[in-house]
N, C-alpha and C positions, 0 to 999 in steps of 0.2 A: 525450365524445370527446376533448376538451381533455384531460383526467388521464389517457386512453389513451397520448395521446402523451405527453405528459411522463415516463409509464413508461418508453415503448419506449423515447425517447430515453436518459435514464437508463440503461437497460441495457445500449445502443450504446457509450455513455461509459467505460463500468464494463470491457464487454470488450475497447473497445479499451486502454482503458489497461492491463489485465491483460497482450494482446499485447504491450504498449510493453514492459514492467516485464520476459517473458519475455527479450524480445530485447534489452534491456538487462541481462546476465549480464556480474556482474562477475569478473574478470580482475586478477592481480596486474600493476600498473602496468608492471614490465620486460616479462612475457610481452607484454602488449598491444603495445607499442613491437618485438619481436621478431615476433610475429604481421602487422602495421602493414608491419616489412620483407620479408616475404616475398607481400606483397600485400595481404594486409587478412582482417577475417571476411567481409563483403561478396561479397568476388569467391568465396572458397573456399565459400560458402555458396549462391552459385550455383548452382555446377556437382551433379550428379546421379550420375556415373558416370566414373571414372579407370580407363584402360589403361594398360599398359606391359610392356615386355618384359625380365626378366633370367632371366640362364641358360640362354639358349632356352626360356625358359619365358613364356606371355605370361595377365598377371593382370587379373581384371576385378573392382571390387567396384563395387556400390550404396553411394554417401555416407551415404548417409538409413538401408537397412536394415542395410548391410554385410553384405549376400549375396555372395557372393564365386564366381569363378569361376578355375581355374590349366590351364592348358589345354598338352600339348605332342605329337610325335607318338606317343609312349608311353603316356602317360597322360593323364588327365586327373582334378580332383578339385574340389570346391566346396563350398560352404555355403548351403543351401536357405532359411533364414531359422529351418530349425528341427532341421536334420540335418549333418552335413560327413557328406561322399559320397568315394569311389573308384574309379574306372573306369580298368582296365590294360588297355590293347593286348597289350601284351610280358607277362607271368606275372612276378612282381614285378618292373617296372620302377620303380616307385617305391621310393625306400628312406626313412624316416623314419615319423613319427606322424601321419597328417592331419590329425587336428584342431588338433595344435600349427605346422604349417607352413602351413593355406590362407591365413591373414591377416599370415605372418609379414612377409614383403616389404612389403608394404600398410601396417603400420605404419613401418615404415624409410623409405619410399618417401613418404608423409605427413606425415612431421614439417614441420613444428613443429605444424602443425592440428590433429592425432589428440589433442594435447594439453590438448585445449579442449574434448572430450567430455562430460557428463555422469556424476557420480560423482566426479569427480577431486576431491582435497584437496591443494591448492598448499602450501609451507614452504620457508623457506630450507636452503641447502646450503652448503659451503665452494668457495669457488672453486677450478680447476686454472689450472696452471700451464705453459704450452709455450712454450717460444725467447722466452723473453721477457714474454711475454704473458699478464696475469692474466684470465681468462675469467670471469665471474660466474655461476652457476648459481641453479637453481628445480629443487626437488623435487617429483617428481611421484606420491603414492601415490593408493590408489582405497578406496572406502569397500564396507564389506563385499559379498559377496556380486554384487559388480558385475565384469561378465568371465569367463572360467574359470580365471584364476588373479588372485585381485585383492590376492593379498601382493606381488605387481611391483611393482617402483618404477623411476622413470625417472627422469636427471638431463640439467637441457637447459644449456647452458654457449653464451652469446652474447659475440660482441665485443661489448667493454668502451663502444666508441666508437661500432660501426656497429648492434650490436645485432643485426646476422646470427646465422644459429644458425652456431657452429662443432664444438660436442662433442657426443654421446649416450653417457649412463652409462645403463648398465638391469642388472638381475637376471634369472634366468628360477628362476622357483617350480613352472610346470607340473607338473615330474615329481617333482618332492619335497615340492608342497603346504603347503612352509614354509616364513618368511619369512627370506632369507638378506641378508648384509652381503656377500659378492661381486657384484663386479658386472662389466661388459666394458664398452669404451668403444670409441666410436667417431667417425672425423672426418668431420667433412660439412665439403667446403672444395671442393668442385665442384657450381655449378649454375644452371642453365638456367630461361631463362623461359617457363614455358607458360600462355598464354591470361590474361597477369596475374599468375600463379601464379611464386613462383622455388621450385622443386622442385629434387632433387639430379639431377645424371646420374651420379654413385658416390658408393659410402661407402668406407670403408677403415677395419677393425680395427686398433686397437693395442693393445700392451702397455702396462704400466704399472708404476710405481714403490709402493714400501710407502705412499708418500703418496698415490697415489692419481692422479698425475701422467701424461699421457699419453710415453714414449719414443721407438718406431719403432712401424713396421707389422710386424704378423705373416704377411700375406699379402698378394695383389695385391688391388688396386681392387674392390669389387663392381659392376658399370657395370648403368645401368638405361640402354632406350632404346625410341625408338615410343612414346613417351608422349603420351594423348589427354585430353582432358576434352569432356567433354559437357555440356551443360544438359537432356540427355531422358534420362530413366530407361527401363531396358532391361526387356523381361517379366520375369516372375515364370520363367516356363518358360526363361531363357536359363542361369538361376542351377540347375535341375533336374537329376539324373543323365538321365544319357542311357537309354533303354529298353534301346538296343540296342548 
């Protein structure tokens, strides 16, 4: 009875520590300190389920499965866990690709956390440079086969001092399937604290110089707003095309 238990014990040991070992995932030193300022893994690992509204459009995903849901009175479209879906009111109301647009917000809207996913291979980058200020970056590419486009790459550019996020470089590969050196940028320098969380309430497009350097804006603010988190994940069926 005695060596029963010292088994089971033993094996209680073994998977907690396996648990510890998961949840100790290491992170390059700046990301963490950047992750750290916008509240922590902790808190963003809490929650279950983020809402929000842009464009009149209002987006729901699952943290955990990233089922997704884009809801407006036009349209509606999502991601089942194993399908992205369509459902139009108006006869194409929607204009774009679905499967390239359900989670597109969602990542924008997520940063810096979406960054700390699974699959990701962290590298240095070369800093930009705006009014002054040298920005230090982290490259973010993903190992094969992980995503529907995992030649993307992402650049996350933090004050120097505060370690806030200020910049996003990214590519998009979706439609051409191969890996490009253009890339678009963007400034995150608006945002708001939810639940713990300092999420953006806009982004804003820029241009950019042959260096690579952020200029002006090319267009207005993209403004997010009604932003929720939850700690209760939503049904399976919330994330479903509609029947009817």
């Amino acid at each position: 009875m005695k060596k029963i238990f010292l088994v089971l014990l033993v094996l209680v040991v073994v998977i907690s520590c396996n648990k510890s070992i998961k949840k100790q995932k290491k992170y390059p030193e700046n990301l963490s300190k950047v992750i750290e300022k916008h509240g922590g893994f902790d808190v963003w690992r809490s929650f279950k389920t983020v809402t929000f509204t842009v464009k009149n459009e209002e987006h729901t995903t699952d943290l955990n499965s990233r089922k997704a849901l884009v809801n407006t009175d036009k349209y509606s479209l999502g991601f089942d866990g194993e399908n992205v879906w369509l459902k139009e009111q108006d006869l194409a109301a929607f204009k774009g690709n679905p499967e390239f647009y359900y989670n597109l917000y969602f990542y924008f809207y997520a940063m810096p956390f979406v960054l700390t996913d699974d699959g990701i291979i962290y590298s240095e980058t070369k800093a930009i440079e705006f009014e002054g200020v040298s920005y230090p970056g982290i490259k973010i590419s993903y190992k094969a086969n992980v995503g529907t486009s995992p030649d993307d790459n992402y650049f996350i550019y933090y004050h120097p001092e505060t370690y806030q996020m200020e910049w996003l470089g990214y590519t998009v590969t979706y439609f051409s399937k191969k890996p490009s050196s253009e890339f678009n940028i963007i400034r995150y320098n608006d945002w708001e604290n939810v639940n713990g969380l300092v999420l953006p309430k806009s982004i804003t497009w820029y241009k950019k110089n042959e260096e690579g350097n952020p200029l002006a804006p090319t267009r207005e603010p993209t403004k997010f707003s009604s932003a929720l988190l939850s700690k209760a994940p939503l049904a399976d069926s919330f994330f479903e095309k509609p029947k009817q």
